[in-house]
FISE-636638 format. One record per residue: residue in one letter; x, y, z of N, C-alpha, C, O, CB in turn. Coordinates in steps of 0.02 Angstrom, whole numbers, plus 50000, padded with zeros to 5 digits. Glycine has a CB too. Layout:
<recs>
AXYZXYZXYZXYZXYZ/...
</recs>
This chain:
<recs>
X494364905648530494454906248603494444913648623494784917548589495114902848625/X494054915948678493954923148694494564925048738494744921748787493224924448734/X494914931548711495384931748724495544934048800495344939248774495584934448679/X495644934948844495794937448929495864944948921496264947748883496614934048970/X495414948048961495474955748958496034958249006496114955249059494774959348979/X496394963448991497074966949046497024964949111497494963649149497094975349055/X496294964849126496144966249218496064960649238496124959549299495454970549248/X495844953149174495864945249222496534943549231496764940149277495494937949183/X497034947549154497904943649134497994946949211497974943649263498614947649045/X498074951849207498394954149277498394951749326498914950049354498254958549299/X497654950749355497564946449425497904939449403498324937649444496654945349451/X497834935349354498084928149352498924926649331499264921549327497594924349296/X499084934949320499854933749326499784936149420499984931749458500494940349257/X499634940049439499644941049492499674935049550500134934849591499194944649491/X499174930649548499084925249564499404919949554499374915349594498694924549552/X499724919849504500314914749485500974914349521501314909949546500514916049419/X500994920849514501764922649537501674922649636502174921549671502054932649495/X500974923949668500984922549727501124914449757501384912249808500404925049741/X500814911649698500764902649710501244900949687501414895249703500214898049679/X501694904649638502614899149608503104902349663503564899149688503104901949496/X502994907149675503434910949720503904906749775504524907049779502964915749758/X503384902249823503804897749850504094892049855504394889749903503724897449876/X504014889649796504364883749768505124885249771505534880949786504114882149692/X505344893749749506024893149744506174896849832506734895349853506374897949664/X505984898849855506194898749926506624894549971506344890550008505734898449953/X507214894849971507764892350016507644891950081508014888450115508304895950013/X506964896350117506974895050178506454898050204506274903250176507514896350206/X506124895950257505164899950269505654908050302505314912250331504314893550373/X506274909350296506524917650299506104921150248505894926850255507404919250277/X506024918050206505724919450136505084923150120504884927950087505614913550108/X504894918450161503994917650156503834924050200503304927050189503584909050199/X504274926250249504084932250288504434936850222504004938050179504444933050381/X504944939050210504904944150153504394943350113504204949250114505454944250111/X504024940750079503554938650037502964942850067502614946650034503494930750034/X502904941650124502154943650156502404951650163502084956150135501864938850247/X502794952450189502874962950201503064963650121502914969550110503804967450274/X503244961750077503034962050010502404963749996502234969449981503124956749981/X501994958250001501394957649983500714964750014500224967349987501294949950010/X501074965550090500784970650123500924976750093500464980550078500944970650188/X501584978550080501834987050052501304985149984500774988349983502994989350026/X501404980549934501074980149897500314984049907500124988649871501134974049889/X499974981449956499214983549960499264989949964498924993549928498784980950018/X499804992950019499645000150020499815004649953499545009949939500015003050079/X500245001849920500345003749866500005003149806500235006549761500755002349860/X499534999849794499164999849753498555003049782497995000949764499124993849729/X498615009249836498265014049873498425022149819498115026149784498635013849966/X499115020849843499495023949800499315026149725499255031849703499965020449800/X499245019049688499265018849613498595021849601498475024549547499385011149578/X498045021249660497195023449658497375030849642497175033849592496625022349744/X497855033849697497895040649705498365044949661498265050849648498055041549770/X498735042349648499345045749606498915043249527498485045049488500355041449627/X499415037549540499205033649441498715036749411498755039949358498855024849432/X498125035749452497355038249433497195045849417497025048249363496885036449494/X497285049749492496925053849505497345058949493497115064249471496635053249561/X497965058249504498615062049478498745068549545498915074449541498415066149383/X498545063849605498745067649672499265065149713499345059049723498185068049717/X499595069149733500255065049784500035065649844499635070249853501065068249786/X500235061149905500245061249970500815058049982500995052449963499695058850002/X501365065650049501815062750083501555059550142501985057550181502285066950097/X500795058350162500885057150232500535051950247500385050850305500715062150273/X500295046850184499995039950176500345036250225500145030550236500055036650103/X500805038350253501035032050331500555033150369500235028150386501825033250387/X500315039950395499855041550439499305037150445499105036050502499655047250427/X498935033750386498255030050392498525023650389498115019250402497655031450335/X499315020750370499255015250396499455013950459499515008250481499485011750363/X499595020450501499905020850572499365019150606499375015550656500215027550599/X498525023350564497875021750608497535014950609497235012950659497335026050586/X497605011350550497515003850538497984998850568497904992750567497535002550469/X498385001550590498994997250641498764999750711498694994950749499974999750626/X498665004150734498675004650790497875003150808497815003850869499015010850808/X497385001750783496734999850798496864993750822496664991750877496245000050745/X497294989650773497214982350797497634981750885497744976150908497674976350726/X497774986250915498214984650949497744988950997497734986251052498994985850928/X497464993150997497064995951041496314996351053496064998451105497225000651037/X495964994150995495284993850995495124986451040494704986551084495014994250912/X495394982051029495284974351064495534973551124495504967951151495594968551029/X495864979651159495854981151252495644985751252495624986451313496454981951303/X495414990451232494944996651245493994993551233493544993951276495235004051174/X493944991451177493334990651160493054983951155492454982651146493274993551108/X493464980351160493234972551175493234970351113493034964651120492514970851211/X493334971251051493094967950993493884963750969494474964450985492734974350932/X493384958050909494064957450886494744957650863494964957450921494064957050879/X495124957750837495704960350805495454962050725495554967350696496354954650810/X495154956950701494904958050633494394963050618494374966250565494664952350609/X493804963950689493374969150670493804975550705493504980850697492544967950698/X494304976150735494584979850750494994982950666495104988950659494944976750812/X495114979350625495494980650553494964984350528495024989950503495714973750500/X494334980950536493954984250495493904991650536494254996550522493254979950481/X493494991550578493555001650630494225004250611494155010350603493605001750745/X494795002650601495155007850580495345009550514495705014150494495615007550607/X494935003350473495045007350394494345010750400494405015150357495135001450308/X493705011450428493065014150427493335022650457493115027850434492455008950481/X493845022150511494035028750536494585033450499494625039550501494265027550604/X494985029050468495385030650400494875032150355494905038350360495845024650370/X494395030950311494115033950264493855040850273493775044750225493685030150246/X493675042750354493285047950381493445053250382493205058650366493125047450430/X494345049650425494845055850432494945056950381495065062850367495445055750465/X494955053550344495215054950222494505059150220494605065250214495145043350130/X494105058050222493485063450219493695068950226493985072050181492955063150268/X493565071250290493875076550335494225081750306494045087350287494325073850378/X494885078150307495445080550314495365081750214495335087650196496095074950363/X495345078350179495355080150090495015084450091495305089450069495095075450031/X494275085850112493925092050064494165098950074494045103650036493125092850076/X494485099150123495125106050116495735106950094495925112550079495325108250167/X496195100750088496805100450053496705098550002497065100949958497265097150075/X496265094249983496365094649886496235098349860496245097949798496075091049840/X495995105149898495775111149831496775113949812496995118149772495015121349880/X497055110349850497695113549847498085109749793497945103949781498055113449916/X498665113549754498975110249684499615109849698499915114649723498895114349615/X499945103149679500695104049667501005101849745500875097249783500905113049640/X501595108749750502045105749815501385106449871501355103149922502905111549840/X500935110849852500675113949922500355110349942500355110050004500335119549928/X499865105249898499655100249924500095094849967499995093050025499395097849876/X500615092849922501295088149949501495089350021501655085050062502015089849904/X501465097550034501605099350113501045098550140501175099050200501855106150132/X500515097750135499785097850160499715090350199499605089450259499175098750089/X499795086250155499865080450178500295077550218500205073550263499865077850143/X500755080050198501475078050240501385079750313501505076150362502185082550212/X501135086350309500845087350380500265083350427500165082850487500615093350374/X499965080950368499365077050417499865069450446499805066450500498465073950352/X500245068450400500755062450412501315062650496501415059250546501325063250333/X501525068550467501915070550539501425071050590501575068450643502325077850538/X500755074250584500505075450651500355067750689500595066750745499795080250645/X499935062350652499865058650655500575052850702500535049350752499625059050596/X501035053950665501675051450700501665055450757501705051650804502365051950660/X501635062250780501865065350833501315059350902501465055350947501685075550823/X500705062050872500095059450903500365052850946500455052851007499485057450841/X500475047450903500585040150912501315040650978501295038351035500835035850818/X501855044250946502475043250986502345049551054502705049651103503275044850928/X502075051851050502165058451113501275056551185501205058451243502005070551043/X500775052051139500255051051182500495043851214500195038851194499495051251141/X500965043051259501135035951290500695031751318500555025951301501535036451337/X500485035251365499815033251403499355028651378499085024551415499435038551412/X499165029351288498725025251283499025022851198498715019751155497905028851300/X499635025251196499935020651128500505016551142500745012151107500185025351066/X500765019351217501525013051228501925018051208502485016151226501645004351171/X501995024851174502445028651164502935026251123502775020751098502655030551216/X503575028551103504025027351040504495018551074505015016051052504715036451027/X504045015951129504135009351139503805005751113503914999651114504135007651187/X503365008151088502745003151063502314998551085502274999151146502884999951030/X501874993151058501264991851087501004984051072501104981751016500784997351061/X500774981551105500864975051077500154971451047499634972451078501184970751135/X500154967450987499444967050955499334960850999499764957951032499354966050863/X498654959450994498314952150993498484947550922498624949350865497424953250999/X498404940450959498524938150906497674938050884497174938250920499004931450910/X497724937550818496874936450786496734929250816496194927850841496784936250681/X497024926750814496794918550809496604914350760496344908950771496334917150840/X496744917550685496554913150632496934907650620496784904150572496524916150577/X497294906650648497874901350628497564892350667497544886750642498824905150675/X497334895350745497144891650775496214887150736496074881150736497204896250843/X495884891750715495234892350676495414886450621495124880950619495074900950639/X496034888950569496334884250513496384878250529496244873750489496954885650491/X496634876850603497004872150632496534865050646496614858950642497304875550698/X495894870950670495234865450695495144862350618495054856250613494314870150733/X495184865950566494794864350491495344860350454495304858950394494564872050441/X496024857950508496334851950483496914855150441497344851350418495824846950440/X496944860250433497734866050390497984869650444497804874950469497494873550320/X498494865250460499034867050496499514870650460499794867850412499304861750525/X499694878150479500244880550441500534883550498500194884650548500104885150379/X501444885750493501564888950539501484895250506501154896850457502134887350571/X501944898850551501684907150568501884909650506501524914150485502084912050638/X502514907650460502894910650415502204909550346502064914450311503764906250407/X501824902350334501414900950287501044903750313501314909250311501274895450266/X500664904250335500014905550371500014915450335499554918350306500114903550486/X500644917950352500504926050341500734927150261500594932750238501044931550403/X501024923150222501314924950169500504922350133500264926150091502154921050150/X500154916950148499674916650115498994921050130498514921350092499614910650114/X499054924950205498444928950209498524935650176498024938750158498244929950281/X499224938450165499214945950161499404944650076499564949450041499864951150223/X499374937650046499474937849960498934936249941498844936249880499974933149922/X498124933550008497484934449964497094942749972496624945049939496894927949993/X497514946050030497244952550040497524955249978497074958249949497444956350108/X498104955349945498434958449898497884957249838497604962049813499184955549889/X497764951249819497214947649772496744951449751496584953249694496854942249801/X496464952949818495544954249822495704964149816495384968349785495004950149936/X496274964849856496634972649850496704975449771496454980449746497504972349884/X497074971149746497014971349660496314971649628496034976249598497324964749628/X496134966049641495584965849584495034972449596494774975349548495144957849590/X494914974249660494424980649671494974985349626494644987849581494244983549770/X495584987249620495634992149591495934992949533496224998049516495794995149623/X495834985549486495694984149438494974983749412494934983749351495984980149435/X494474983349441493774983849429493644993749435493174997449419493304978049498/X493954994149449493905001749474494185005949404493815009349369494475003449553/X494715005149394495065005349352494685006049267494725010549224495454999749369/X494314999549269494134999849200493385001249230493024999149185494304992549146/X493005003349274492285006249291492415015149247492875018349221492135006549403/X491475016149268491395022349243491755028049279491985033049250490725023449240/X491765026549362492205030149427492885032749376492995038049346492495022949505/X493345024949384494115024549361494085028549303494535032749298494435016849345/X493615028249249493715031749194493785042149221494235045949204492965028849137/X493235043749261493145048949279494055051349333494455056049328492325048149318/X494025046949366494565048949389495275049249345495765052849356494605045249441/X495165044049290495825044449262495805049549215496305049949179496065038149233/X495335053949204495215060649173495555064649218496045068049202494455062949164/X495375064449262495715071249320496555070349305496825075849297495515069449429/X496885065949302497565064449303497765067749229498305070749222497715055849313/X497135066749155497455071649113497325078449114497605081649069497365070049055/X497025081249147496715085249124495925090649183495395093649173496555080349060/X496265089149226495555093649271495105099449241494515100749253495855097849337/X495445101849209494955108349157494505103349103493895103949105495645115149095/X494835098049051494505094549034493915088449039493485086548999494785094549022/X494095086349105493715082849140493035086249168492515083149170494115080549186/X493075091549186492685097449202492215098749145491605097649146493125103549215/X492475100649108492005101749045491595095749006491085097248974492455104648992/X491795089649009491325084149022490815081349066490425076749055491575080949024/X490895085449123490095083149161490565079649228490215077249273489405075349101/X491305079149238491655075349300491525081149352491585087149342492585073149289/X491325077849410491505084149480492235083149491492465077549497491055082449569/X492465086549494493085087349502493345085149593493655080149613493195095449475/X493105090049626493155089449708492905082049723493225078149759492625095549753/X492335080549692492085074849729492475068149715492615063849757491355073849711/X492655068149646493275061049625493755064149636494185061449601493385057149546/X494015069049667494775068649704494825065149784495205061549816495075077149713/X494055069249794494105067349851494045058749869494325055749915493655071449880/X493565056149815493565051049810493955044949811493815039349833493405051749784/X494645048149771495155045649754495675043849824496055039049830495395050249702/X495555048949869495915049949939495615046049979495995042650015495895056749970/X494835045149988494575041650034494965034150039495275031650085493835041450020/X494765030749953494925024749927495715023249945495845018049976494775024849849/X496125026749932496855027549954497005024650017497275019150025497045034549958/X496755029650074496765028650133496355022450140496715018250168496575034350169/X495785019950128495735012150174496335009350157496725007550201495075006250153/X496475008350077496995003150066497555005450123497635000750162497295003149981/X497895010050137498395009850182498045007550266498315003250300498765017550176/X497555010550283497315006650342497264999550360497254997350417496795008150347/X497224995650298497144988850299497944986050298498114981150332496644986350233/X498424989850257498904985650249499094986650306499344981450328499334986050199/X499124992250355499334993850433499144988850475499464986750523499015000250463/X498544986950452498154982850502498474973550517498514970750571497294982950466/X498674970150433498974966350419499694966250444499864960650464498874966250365/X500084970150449500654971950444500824970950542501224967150569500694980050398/X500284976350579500234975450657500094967650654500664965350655499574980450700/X499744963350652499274957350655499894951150640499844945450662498554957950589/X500304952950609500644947050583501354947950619501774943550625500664946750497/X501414954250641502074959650682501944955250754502404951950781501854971250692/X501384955550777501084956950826501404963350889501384962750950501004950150847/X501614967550860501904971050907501844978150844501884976050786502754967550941/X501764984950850501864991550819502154996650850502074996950911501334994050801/X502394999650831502845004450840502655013650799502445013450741503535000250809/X502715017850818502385024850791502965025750722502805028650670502415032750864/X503655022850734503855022050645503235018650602503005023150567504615016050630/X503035015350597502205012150556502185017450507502255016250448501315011950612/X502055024650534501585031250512502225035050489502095040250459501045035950582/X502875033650495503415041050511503375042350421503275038650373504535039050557/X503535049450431503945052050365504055048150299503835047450242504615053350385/X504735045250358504995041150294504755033950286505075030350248505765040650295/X504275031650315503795026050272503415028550222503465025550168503285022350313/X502965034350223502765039050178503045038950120502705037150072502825044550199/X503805041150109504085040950070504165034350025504025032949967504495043350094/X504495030650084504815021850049504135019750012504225015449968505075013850128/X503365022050021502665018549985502575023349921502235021149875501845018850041/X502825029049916502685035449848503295031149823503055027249782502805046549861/X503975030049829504505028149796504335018749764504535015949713505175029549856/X504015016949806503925007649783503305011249711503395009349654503344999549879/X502725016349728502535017649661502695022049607502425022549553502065018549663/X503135024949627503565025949572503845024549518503715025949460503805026449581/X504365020649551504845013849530504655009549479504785008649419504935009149585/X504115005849544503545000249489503165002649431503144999249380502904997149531/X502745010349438502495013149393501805015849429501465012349466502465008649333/X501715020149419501345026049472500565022349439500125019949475501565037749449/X500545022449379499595018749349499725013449339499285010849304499135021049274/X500215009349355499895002649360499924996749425500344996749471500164999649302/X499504993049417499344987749501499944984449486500394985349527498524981049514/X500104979949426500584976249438501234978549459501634976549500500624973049392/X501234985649402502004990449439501994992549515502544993549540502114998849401/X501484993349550501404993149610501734987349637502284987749665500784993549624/X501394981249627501804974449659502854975849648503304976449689501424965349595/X502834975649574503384976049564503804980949616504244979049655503394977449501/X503554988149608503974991249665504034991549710504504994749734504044994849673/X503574988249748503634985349828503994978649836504174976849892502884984149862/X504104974649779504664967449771505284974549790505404976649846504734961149658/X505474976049752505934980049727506424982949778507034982849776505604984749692/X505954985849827506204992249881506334985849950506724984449995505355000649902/X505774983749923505654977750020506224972850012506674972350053504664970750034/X506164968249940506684962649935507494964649902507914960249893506314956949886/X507574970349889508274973149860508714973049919509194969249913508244980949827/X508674976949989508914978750050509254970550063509864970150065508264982150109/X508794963450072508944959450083509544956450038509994953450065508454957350092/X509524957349973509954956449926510564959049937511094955949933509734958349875/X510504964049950511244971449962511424968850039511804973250058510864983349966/X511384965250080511704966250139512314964250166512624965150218511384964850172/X512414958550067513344957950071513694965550071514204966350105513714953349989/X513454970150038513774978150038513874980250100514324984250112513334983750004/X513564978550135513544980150213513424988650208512874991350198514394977550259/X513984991850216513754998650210513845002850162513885009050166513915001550251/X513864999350115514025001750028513024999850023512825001049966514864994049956/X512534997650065511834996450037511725001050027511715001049966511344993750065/X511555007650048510945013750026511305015549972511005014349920510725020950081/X511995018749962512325020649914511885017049840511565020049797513115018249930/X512015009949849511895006649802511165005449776511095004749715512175001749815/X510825005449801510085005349823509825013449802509345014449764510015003549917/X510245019049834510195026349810510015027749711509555030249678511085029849836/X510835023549690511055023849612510485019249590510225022149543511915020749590/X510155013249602509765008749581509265015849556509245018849503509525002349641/X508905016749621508265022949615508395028549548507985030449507508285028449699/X509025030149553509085036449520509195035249448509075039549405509645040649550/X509435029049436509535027449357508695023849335508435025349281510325020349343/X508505021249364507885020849349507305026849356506745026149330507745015749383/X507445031049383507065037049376507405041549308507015045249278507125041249452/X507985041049288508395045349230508065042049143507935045449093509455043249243/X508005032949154508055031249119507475026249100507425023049047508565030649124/X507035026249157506255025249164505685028449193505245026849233506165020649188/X505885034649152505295038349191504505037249204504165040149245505265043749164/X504375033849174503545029849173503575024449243503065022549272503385023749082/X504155022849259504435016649303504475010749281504405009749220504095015349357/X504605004949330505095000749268504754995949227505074993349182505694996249299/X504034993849237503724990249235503394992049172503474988149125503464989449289/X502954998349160502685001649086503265002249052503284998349004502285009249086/X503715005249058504365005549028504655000348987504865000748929504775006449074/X504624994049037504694988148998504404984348934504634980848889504624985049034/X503764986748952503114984448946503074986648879502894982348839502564987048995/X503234993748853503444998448807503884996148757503604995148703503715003648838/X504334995248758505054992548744504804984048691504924981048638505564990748842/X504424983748748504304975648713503694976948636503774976348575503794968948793/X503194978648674502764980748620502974985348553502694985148498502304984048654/X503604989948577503814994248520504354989048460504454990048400504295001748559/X504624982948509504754975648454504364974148438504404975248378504984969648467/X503754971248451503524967848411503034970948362502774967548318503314963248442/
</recs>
């Protein structure tokens, strides 16, 4: 029997655990954690493209999912189009601005880059909360609904709102994975995962260096444009927090956690950060404290994050 390569086990544990998941659910409360799960997930395995891979940080990855959220909410009364081809124009304008905006900050290393970005992040938030007029201002803005639910409805699958989004944003997660698991083990992923050891070495093999960083950023940013886009769409309402700071942060920390190179540690650290808060809210205001110590002992005592770490541990038994 031919044995399953890393990148099918992955997707079909991936897939498993989307389809057992709600069997143990106490309540469709559930099924909505599940789906903003499933969404941080996508952007985070944006993340795992850019960090894991390419071995670049960005504080300001809220910014492009602020632009993939706020398309859906403004392109379909400004421009007449759908909500869905509206998802698509703002991950197409997210890759551009990732154009753009990378071939001058990635020549930069370390914190300076880290502030580089961070800045495109903040401006982006300023943009959204200070232009009222045509974003709704730090009141926010209200989406269309897509109408896929109604579409399902004609084709005889009736789901409500809670099924309906836990199963669209866990096949976006799916199809989100497997591209960057195909990526991953491609000739690209190989080139980029050179840059992460080694940029002088990669160099001296025949890699452009600028062009798969930049590469690496473009790819990054759709994934966060799309999960923005999902995230507005199922919200139906956005807000200029979407893009702030500290979402930035809470998507570098879910890949962290989970494990900066890998997709599944991605999933894992977006379970982790999104479904822990819900867990902790008997602490009432003992949560961040606790939630704080969670982060920090797993950063002391899994530095790979928790998922390779594990992963490690097991293989070094057997």
């Amino acid at each position: 029997m031919k044995r399953l390569s890393p990148k099918h086990t992955t997707l079909l544990i991936l897939i498993a655990l989307i389809a057992i998941a709600p069997w143990f659910f106490p309540s469709s409360y559930y099924l909505r954690v599940g789906s903003l799960v499933f969404v941080n997930s996508l952007a985070v395995v944006g993340i795992v493209i850019l960090t894991g891979f390419v071995g670049q940080i960005s504080l300001g990855h809220a910014g492009f999912i602020g632009i993939g959220a706020y398309a859906c909410a403004l392109a379909p009364k400004h421009l007449g189009i759908s909500v869905l081809s509206a998802a698509v124009l703002g991950a197409v304008i997210s890759g551009v601005l990732a154009w753009l905006v990378g071939r001058p900050i990635l020549r930069l290393k370390g914190y300076y880059l880290s502030v580089a970005t961070l800045g495109f992040g903040v401006l982006i938030s300023m943009i959204l909360t200070n232009e009222a007029w045509l974003t709704g201002g730090p009141d926010g803005i209200v989406v269309a609904d897509p109408g896929l639910r109604a579409i399902l409805k004609e084709w005889g699958l009736n789901l409500n709102n809670a099924e309906f989004w836990y199963a669209f944003s866990g096949i976006a997660l799916v199809i989100g994975a497997a591209i960057a698991l195909n990526l991953q083990y491609s000739a690209t992923g190989r080139a980029l995962r050179a840059l992460h050891g080694s940029e002088v070495a990669a160099r001296t093999v025949g890699v452009d260096v600028a062009r798969f960083k930049l590469r690496g950023f473009v790819i990054s940013a759709i994934y966060a444009s799309f999960a923005g886009s999902i995230l507005a769409m199922q919200n139906r309402f956005v807000t200029p927090d979407v893009a702030g700071f500290m979402h930035s942060i809470e998507i570098v920390t879910m890949a962290v956690l989970g494990g900066a190179a890998s997709v599944l540690g991605a999933v894992f650290g977006a379970t982790l950060l999104t479904a822990l808060p819900q867990v902790l809210t008997f602490l009432q205001e003992y949560e961040q404290i606790v939630l704080g110590l969670i982060m920090m002992l797993v950063m002391i005592f899994m530095r790979e994050g928790v998922l390779p770490s594990l992963s490690q541990k097991l293989r070094g038994r057997g």
